[in-house]
matplotlib code that plots the C-alpha trace (Angstrom):
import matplotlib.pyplot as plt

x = [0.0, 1.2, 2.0, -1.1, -3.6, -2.6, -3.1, -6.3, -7.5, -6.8, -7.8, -11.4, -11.2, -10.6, -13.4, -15.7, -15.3, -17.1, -19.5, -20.0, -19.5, -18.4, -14.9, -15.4, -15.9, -13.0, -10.7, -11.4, -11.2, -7.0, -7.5, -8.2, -6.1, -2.8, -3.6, -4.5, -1.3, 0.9, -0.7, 0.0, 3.5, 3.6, 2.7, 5.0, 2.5, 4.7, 7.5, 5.8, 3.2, 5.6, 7.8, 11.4, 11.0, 7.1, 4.5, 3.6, 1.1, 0.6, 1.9, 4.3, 6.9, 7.8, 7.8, 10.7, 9.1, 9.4, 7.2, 8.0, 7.6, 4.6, 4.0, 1.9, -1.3, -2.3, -4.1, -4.9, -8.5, -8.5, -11.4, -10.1, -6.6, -6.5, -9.4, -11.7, -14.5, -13.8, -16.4, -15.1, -16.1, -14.3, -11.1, -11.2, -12.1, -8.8, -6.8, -7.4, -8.6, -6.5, -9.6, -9.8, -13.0, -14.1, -13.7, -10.2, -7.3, -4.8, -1.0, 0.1, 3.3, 0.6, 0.8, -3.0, -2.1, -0.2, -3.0, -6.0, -4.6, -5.3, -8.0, -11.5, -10.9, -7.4, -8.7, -11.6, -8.4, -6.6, -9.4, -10.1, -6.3, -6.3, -9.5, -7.7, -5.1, -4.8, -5.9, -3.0, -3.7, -1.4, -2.4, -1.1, 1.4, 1.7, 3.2, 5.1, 4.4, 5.0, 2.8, 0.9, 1.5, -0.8, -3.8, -5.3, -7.4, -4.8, -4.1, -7.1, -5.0, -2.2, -4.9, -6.4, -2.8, -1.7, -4.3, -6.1, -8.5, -8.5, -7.7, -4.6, -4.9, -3.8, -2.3, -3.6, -0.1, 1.7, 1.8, 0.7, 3.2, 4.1, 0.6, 1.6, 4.7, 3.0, 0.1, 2.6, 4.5, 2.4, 0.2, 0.5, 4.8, 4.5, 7.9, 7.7, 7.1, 10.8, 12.2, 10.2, 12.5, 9.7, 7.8, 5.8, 3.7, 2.6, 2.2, 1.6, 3.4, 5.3, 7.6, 10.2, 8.9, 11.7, 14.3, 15.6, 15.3, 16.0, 13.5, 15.0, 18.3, 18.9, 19.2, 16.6, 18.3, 16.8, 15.6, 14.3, 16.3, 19.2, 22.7, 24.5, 22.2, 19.9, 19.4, 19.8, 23.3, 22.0, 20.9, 17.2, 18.6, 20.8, 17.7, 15.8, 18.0, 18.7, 15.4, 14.8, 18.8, 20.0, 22.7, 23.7, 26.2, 28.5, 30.7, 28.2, 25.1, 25.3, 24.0, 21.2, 20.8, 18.7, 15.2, 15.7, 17.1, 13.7, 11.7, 13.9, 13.1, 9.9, 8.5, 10.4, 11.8, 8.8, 7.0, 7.2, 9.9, 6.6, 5.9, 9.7, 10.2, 6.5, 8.7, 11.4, 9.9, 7.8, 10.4, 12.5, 9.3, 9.9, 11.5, 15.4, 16.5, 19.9, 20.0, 23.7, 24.8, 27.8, 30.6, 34.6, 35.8, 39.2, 40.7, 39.4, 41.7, 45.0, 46.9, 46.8, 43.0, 40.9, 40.1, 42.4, 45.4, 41.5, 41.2, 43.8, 44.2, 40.7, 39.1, 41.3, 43.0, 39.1, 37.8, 41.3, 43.1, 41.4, 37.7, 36.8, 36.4, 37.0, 34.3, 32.0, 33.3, 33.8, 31.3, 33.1, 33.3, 34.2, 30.5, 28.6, 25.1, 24.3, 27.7, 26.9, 23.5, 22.6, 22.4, 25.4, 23.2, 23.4, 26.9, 27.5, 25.0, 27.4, 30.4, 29.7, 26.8, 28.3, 26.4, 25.6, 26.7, 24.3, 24.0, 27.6, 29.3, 31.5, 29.7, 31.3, 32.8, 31.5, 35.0, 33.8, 32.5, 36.9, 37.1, 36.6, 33.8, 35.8, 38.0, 34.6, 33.1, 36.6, 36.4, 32.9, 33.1, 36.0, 34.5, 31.4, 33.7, 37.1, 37.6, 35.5, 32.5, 30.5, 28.0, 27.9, 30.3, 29.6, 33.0, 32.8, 29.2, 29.1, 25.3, 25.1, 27.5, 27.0, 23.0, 24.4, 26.8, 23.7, 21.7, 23.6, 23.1, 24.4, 25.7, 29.0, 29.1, 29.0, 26.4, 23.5, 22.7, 23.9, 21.1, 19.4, 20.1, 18.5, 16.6, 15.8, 17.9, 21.0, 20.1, 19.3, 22.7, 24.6, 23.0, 23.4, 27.6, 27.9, 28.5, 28.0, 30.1, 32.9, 33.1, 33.1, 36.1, 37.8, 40.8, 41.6, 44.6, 42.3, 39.4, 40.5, 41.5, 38.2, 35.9, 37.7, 36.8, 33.7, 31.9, 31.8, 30.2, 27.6, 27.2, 26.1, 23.8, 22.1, 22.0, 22.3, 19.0, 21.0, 22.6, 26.2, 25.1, 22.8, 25.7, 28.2, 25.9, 24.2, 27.3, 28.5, 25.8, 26.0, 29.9, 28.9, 26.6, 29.4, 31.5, 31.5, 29.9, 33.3, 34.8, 31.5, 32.0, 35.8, 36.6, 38.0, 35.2, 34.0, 36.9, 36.6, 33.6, 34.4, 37.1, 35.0, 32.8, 35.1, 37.1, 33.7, 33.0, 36.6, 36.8, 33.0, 34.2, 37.8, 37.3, 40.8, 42.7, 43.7, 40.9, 42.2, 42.4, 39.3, 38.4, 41.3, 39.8, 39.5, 42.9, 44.3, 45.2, 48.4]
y = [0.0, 3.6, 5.8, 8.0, 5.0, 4.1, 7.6, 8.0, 4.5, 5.4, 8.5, 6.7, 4.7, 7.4, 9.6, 6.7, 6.7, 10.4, 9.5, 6.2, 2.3, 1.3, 0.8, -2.7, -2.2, 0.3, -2.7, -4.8, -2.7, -1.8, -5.5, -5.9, -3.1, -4.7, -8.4, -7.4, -5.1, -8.4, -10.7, -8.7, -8.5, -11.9, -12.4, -9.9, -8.5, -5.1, -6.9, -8.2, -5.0, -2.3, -1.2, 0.6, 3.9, 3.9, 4.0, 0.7, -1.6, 0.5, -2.5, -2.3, -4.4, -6.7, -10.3, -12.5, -15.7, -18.8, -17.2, -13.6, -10.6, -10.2, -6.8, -6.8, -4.9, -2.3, -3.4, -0.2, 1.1, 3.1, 3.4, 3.6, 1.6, 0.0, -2.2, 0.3, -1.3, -4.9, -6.9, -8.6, -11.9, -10.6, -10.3, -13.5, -15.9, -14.0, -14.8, -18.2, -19.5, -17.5, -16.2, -12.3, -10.3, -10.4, -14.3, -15.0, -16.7, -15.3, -16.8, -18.7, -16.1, -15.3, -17.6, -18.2, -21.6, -21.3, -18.7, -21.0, -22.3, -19.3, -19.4, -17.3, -14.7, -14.1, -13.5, -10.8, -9.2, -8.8, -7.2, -5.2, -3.8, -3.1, -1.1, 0.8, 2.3, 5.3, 5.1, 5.3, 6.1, 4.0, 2.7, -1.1, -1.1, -4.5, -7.3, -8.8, -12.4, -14.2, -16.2, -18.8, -18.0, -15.0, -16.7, -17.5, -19.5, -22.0, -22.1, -24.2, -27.1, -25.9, -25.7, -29.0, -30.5, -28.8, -26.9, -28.1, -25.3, -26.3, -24.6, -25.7, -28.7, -29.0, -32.4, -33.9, -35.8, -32.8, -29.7, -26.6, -25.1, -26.9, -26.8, -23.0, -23.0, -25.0, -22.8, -20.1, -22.1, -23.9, -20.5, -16.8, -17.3, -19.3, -20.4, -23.2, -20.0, -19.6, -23.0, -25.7, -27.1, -26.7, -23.8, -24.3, -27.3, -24.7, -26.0, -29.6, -33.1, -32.8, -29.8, -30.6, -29.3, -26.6, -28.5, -25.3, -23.8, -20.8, -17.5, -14.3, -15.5, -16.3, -19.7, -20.8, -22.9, -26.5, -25.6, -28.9, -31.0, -32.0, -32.0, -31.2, -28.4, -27.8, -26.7, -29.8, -28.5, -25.3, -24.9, -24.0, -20.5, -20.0, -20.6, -18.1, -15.4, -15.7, -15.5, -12.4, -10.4, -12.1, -13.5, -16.0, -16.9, -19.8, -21.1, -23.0, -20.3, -17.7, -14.4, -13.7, -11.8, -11.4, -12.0, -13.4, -10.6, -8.4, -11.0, -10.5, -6.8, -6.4, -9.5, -12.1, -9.8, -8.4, -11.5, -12.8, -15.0, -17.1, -17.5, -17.9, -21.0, -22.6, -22.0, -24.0, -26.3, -26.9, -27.1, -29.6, -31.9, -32.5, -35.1, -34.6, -34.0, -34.7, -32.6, -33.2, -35.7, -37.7, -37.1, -36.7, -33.8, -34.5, -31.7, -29.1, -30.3, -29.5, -26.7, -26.6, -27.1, -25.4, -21.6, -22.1, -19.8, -16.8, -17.6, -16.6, -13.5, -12.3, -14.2, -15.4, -11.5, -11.9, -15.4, -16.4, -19.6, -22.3, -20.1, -20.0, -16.4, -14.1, -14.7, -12.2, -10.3, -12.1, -15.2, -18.4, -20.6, -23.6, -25.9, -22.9, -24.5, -21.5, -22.1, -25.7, -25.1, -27.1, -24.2, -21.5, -18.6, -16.6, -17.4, -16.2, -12.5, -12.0, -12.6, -10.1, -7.6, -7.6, -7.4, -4.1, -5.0, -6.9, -8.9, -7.2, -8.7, -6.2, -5.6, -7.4, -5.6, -6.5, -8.3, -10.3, -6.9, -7.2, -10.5, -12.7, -15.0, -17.8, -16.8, -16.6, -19.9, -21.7, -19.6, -20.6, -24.0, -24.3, -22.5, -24.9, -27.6, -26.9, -27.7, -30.5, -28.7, -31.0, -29.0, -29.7, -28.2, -26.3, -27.2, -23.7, -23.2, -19.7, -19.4, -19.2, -17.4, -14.8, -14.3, -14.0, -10.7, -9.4, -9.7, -8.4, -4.7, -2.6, 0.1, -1.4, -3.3, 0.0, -0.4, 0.7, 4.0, 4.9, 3.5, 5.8, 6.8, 4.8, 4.3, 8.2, 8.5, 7.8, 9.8, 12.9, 12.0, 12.3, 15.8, 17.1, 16.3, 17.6, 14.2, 14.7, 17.5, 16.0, 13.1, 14.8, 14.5, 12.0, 10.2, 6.5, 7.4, 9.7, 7.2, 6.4, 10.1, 11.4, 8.2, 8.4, 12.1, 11.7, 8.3, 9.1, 13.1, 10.8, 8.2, 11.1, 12.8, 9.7, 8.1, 4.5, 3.4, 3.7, 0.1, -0.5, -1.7, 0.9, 3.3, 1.7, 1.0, 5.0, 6.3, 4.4, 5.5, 8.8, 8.5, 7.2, 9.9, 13.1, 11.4, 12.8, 11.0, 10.7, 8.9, 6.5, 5.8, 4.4, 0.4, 0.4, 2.1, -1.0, -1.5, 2.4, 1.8, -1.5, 0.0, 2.7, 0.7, -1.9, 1.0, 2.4, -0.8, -1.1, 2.2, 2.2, -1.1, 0.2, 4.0, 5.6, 2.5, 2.5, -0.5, -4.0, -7.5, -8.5, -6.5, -5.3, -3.7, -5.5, -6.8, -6.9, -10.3, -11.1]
z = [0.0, -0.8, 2.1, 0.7, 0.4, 4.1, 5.5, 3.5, 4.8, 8.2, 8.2, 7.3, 10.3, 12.6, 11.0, 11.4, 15.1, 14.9, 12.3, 11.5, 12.5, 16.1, 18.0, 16.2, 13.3, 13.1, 14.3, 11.6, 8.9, 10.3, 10.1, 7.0, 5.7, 7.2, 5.9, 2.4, 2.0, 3.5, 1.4, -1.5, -0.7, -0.3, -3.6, -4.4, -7.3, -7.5, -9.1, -12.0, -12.7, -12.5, -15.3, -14.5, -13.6, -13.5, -10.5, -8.7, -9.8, -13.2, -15.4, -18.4, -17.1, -20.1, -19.1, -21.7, -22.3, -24.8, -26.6, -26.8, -24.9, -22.9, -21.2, -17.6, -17.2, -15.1, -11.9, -10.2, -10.2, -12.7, -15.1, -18.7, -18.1, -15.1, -13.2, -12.6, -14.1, -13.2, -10.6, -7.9, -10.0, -12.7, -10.7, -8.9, -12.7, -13.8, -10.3, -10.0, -13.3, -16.2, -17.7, -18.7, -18.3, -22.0, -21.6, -23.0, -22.1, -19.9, -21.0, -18.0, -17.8, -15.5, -12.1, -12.1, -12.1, -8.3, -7.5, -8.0, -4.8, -2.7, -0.2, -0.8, 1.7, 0.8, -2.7, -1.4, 0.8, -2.4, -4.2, -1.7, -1.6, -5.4, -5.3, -2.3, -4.5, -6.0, -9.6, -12.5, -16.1, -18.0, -21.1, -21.7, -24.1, -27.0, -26.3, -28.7, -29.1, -33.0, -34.6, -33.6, -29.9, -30.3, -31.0, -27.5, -28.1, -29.0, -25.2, -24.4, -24.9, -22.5, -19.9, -20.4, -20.6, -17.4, -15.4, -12.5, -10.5, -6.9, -3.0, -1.4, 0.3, 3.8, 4.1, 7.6, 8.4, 8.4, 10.5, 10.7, 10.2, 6.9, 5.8, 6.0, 4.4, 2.0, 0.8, 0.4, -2.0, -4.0, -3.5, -3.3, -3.6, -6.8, -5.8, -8.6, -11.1, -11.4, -9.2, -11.7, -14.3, -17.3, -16.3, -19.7, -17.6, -14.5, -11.3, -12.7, -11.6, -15.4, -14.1, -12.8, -9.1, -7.5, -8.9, -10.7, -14.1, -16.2, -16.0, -17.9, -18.7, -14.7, -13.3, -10.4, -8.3, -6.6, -3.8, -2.7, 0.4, -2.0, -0.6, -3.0, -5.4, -3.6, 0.2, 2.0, 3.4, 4.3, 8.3, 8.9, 10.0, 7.1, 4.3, 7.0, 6.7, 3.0, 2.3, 4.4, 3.8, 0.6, 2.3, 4.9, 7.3, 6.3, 3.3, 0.9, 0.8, -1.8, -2.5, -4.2, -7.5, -10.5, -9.9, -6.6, -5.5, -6.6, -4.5, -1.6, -1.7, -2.4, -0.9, 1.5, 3.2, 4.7, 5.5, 9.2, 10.7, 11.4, 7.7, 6.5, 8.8, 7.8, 4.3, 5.3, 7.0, 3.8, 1.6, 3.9, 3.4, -1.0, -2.6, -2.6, -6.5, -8.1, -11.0, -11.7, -13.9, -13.2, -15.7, -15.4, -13.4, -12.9, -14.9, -13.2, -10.2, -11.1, -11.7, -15.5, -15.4, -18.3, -16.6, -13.7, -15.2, -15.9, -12.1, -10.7, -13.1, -12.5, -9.2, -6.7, -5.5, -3.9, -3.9, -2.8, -4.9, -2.7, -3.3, -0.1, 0.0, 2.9, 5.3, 6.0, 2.9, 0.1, -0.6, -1.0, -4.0, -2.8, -2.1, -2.8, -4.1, -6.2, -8.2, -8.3, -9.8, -13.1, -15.3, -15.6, -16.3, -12.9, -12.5, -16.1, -15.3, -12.1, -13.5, -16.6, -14.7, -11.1, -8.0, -5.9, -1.8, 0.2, 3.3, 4.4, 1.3, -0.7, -4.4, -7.1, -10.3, -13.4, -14.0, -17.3, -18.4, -19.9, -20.8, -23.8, -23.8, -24.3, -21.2, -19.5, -20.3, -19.1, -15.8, -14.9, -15.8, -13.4, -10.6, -10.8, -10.9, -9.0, -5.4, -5.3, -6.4, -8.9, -11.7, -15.6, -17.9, -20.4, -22.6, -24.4, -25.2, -27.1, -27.7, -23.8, -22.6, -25.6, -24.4, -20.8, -22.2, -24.4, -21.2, -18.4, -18.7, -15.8, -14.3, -12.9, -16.4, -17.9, -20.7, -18.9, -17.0, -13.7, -11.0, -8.8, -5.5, -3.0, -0.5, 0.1, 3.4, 1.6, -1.4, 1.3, 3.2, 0.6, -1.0, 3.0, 2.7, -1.1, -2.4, -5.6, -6.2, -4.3, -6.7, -10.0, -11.2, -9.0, -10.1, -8.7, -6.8, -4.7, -4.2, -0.4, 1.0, -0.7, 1.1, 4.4, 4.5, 2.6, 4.6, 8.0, 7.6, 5.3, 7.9, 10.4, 8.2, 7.5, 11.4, 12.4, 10.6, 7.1, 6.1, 5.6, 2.1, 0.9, 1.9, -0.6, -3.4, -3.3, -3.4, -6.3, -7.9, -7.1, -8.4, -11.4, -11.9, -11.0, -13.5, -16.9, -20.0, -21.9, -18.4, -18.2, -22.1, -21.4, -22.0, -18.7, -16.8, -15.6, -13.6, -12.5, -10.7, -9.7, -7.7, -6.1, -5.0, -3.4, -1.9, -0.5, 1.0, 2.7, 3.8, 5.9, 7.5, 8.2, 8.6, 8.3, 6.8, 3.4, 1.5, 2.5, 1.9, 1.7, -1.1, -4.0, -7.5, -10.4, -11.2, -14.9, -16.8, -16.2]

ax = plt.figure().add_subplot(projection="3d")
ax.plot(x, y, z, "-o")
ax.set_aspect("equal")
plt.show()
């Protein structure tokens, strides 16, 4: 819910107390107000109906599918654009049965088949939340979907192939907490969305269930209790606090980027501790999978092994030569799962897009934004492989690791625009100290003088509630942004801000001391 939409929905509440219904009544609308905004969040509809740059819930946010590009509509009541002149009815035979107002087919891009799962008075919570915001104008734009996927009606053999209407079913052997963890999954989080192998098949027994899969040129890991893949290795608390920071303590859990990342923001990390664990607890109840397949992997341990020489150019000043990372710092390598997934694609978008600080790990530079792709392929396929970590090899695939470059457009890659500042206490820190002027201009050799003057006066304009990780990655971006287009436009600026941003990071958690061990720029080839 907006900050506007709340106040205005309070503000009925407490003007109903004069005028209208009783004490009671007044409760249970709160009520109602608080559970439709979490289980909204839960569902984490923002992510998928709002489009870079434009106002939540307004649609437009293009959707890459195996069969083209399918732009989101607009869900806020508005009359013309939005759902302003939707019934309830209308709402809930699109929710939980893919069926538009006019009577077509909705594509199953759209997780009506997880949502048919979702429980009558959660759906009537989530009308009633939509209908509570404030009304955008914003016209859906075409998708762009090739012939024959474009006819719909050609999707009523999808659905008789691999939808099944139905309420989540609360399984009497189990308990209640993994009953809840369960209608969340299978549910509202449509984890299987982008966990499930073949997400063409839905939420049916042909797809692969959690055992990971590809969504927008990312790799879904398994999530199910496997050992090795998935998160049978992880502790109950480290899954909990990846789910709600990104990042968790210990060697083999990863960070989280890409989509995930997104869901992390916008939804899992506002759900309850209660509802995280009733997660777990579900997950720990599926059927283990083994998605790796066993092949030779005896090269990749020994000195001369295919990538090990791009290694220890490029990776091992921060991952260190064994991978294990420096903890706390730098994420390890060695027997992380994500790594170890069956499909290279996130290790590929990191390794050429980078990854902003999170969970107190340093961000990443775009290191592969300066490398060839063949030097790429060989380094990933020995980090998923060296050390005794076990994933399939990719022995040089182009087509892949070529999509992964085309894809991975970001600011520290330098092919994309430089990110906003966020969240708005930073971005008001940092005007307060003169940021932005301060940076313009900078040269490398003055990146730590500049940030140990600069970090601490932002640090105090911004208080205690301002996170470590919000610090480094808002200045970046606001470094990026005092720089001068001709300096952003450089084949080495990539490695520019990859060194800022590791020198920001080093210098808030050693204020005064030149940037350490545990994070070094992005070294050249040697």
């Amino acid at each position: 819910m907006t900050r506007r939409s709340a106040a205005l929905a309070v503000s009925g509440v407490l003007l109903g107390a004069a005028f209208g219904p009783p004490a009671s009544a007044q409760t249970a609308d709160a009520d109602l107000v608080k559970r439709s905004e979490y289980l909204v969040t839960a569902g984490d509809c923002v992510a998928c109906h709002t489009a870079p740059g434009g106002k939540p819930f307004a649609g437009n946010y293009v959707l890459n599918t195996p069969i083209g590009k399918i732009t989101t509509p607009n869900l806020t009541p508005d009359k013309e654009t939005g759902l302003g002149n939707w019934s309830e009815a209308d709402f809930e035979k699109a929710f939980r049965q893919g069926i538009d107002e006019d009577g077509s087919y909705l594509y199953p891009a759209f997780p009506f088949a997880w949502y048919t799962k979702v429980s009558d008075e959660d759906v009537k919570a989530i009308w009633a939340y939509l209908r509570s915001l404030e009304p955008v104008k914003e016209a859906r734009k075409p998708s762009e979907i090739p012939f024959p996927f474009n006819i719909r009606t050609a999707l009523v053999t999808w659905r008789a192939a691999f939808f099944t209407a139905g309420r989540f079913e609360p399984d009497p052997n189990a308990s209640a907490e993994v009953n809840r963890g369960g209608y969340l999954v299978e549910g509202l989080g449509h984890c299987g969305m982008c966990h499930n192998e073949r997400k063409i098949v839905g939420n049916s027994g042909l797809a692969g269930k959690l055992g990971g899969g590809v969504i927008d040129g990312w790799y879904a890991p398994n999530i199910t209790p496997d050992g090795h893949q998935g998160i049978g290795a992880w502790s109950d608390e480290q899954v909990v606090s990846y789910l709600r920071t990104g990042a968790a303590p210990g060697e083999k859990p990863g960070v989280a980027a890409g989509p995930m990342r997104q869901a992390i923001d916008e939804s899992l990390s506002k759900m309850t501790d209660a509802d995280l664990r009733a997660i777990v607890a579900y997950l720990r109840t599926q059927k283990a999978k083994e998605t790796y397949k066993a092949k030779d992997i005896e090269a990749f341990n020994r000195p001369d092994a295919p990538g090990a020489s791009v290694y220890l150019s490029y990776c091992s000043s921060c991952h260190k030569p064994d991978g294990k990372g420096v903890e706390g710092a730098i994420p390890a390598l060695a027997g992380n799962t994500s790594v170890q997934a069956e499909g290279p694609e996130t290790v590929l978008r990191v390794i050429f897009g980078g990854l902003s600080a999170q969970g107190g790990y340093a961000p990443m530079p775009a290191i592969g934004a300066g490398m060839t792709d063949r030097q790429v392929a060989d380094v990933t396929d020995y980090i998923r492989n060296a050390w005794g970590n076990k994933a399939p090899v990719m022995n040089g695939r182009g087509e892949v690791v070529s999509s992964a470059r085309a894809q991975s457009q970001t600011m520290l890659a330098g092919n994309a625009p430089c990110s906003a500042v966020a969240p708005e206490s930073v971005a008001k820190a940092l005007d307060a100290t003169g940021a932005g002027e301060a940076l313009k201009g900078l040269a490398v050799a003055d990146f730590v003088p500049r940030l140990d003057a600069l970090l601490p006066k932002v640090k105090a304009a911004g208080g205690q509630e301002m996170k470590d990780d919000d610090v480094v990655n808002g200045i970046t971006s606001a470094f990026c942004r005092a720089q001068p287009e001709e300096a952003r436009k450089a084949a080495d600026w990539h490695v520019t801000i990859g060194s800022f941003g590791n020198v920001a990071y080093s210098a808030l958690k050693h204020p005064g001391r030149h940037a350490g061990s545990e994070t070094m720029p992005a070294p050249s080839p040697r």
